[in-house]
C-alpha positions in Angstrom: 0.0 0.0 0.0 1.0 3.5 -1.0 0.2 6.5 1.9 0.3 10.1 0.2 2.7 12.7 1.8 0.4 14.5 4.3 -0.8 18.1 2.2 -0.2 20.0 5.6 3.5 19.4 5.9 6.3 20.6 3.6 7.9 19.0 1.5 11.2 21.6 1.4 13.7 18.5 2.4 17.6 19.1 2.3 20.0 15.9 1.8 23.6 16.4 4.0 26.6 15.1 2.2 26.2 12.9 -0.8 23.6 9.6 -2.4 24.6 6.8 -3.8 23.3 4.3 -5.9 23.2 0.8 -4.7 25.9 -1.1 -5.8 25.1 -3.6 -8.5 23.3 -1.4 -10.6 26.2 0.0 -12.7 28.3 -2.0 -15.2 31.6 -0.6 -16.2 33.9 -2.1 -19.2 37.7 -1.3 -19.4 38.7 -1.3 -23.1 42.5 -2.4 -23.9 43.8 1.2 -24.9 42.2 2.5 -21.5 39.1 3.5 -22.0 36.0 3.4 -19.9 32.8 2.7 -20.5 29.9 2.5 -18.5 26.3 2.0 -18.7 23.2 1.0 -16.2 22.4 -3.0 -15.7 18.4 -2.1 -15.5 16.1 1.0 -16.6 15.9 1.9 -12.9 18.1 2.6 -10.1 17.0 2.6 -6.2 18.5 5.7 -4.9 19.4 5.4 -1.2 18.7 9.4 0.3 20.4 8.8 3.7 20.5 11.4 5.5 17.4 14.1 4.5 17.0 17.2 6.9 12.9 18.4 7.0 12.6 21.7 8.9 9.1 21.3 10.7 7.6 24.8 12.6 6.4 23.4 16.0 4.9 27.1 17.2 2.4 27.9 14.5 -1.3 26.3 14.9 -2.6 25.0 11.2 -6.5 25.1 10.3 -6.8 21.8 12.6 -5.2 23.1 15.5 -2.1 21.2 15.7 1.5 22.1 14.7 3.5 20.9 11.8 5.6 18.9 13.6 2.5 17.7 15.4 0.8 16.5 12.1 4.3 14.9 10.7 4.6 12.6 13.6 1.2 11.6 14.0 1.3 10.8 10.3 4.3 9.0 11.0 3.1 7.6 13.7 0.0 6.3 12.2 1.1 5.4 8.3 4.9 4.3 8.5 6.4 3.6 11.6 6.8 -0.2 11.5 8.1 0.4 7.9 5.4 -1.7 6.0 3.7 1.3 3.9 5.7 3.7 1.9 5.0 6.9 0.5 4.7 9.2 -2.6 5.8 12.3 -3.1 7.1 14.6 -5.8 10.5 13.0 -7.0 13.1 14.1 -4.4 15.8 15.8 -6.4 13.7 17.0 -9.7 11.8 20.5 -10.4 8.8 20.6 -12.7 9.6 21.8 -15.9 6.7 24.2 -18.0 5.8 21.2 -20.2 5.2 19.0 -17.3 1.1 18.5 -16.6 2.3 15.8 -13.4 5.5 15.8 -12.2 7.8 12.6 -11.6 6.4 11.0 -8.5 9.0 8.6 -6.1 7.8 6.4 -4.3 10.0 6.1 -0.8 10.2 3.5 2.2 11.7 5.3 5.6 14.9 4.3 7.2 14.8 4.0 10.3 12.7 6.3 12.6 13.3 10.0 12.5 15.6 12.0 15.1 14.5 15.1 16.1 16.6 18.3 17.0 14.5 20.8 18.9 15.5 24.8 18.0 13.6 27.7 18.2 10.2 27.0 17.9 11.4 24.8 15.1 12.2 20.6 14.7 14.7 19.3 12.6 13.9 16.0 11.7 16.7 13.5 9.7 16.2 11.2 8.1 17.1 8.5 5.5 15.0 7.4 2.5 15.1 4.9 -0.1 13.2 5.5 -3.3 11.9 1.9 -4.3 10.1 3.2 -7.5 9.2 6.2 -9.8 5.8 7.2 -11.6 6.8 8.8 -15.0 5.8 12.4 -15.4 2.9 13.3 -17.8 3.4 16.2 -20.7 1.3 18.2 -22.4 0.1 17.6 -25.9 1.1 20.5 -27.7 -0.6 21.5 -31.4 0.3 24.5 -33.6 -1.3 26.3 -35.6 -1.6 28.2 -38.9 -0.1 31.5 -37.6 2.7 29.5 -35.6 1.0 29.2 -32.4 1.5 26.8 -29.6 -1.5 25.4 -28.1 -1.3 23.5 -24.9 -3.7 20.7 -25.0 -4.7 18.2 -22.2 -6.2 15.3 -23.5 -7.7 17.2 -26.3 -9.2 19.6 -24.8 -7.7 24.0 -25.0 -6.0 25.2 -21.8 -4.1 28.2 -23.3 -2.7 29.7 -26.3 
């Protein structure tokens, strides 16, 4: 089962130091006069996001009355604590582009539990992520016409010219 990142929290995550890919994904070929070539085993490669810094506001009350970090933890709590669901999100990494309609979407498992640094009326939560799958982005259909304009279609119907 997939659990959608919770609308009320942000999604404004910063990675310390560097990802790797998973080892085993990645053939490389050593030609006699030194060359190097290399190329991906499979369409897809896990990324492994392990450390991932969210800045959650723990003073401000939402519609609903709790906090940020109140509604990050309970949906946590509730969805993916025992590691069993993951999530979707916007692909970590990636910015939509103007021809985009729906932007890549990752698909992530937690791990481990999140640590929390308490600062001024702010939490700091790290953690690491592993992206187990993607869901392609979706364009635009674009059509011109006689006087060289573009028109932005979306599934045949007009959105702009």
């Amino acid at each position: 089962m997939i659990v959608n990142w919770n609308p009320l929290v942000n999604t404004k995550f910063s990675l310390e130091g560097d990802f790797s890919l998973q080892d085993g994904y990645i053939e490389e070929l050593q030609f006699d006069n030194g060359k190097k070539r290399t190329w991906l085993r499979n369409s897809y490669v896990p990324r492994v996001l392990p450390s991932l810094n969210l800045l959650l506001d723990n003073k401000t009350e939402l519609e609903n009355g709790k906090t940020e970090f109140e509604e990050f933890e309970e949906w946590f709590n509730r969805s993916l604590r025992y590691g069993s669901f993951t999530f979707q999100t916007a692909r970590l990494g990636f910015r939509k582009k103007w021809h985009i309609k729906i932007p890549e979407m990752g698909i992530y498992k937690f791990l481990g539990v999140p640590e929390y640094d308490r600062l001024d009326g702010l939490i700091l939560a790290t953690f690491g992520l592993e992206e187990e799958a993607v869901i392609p982005a979706i364009q635009h259909v674009f059509l011109a016409t006689n006087d060289r304009a573009l028109i932005r279609t979306n599934t045949g119907n007009f959105i702009s010219a």
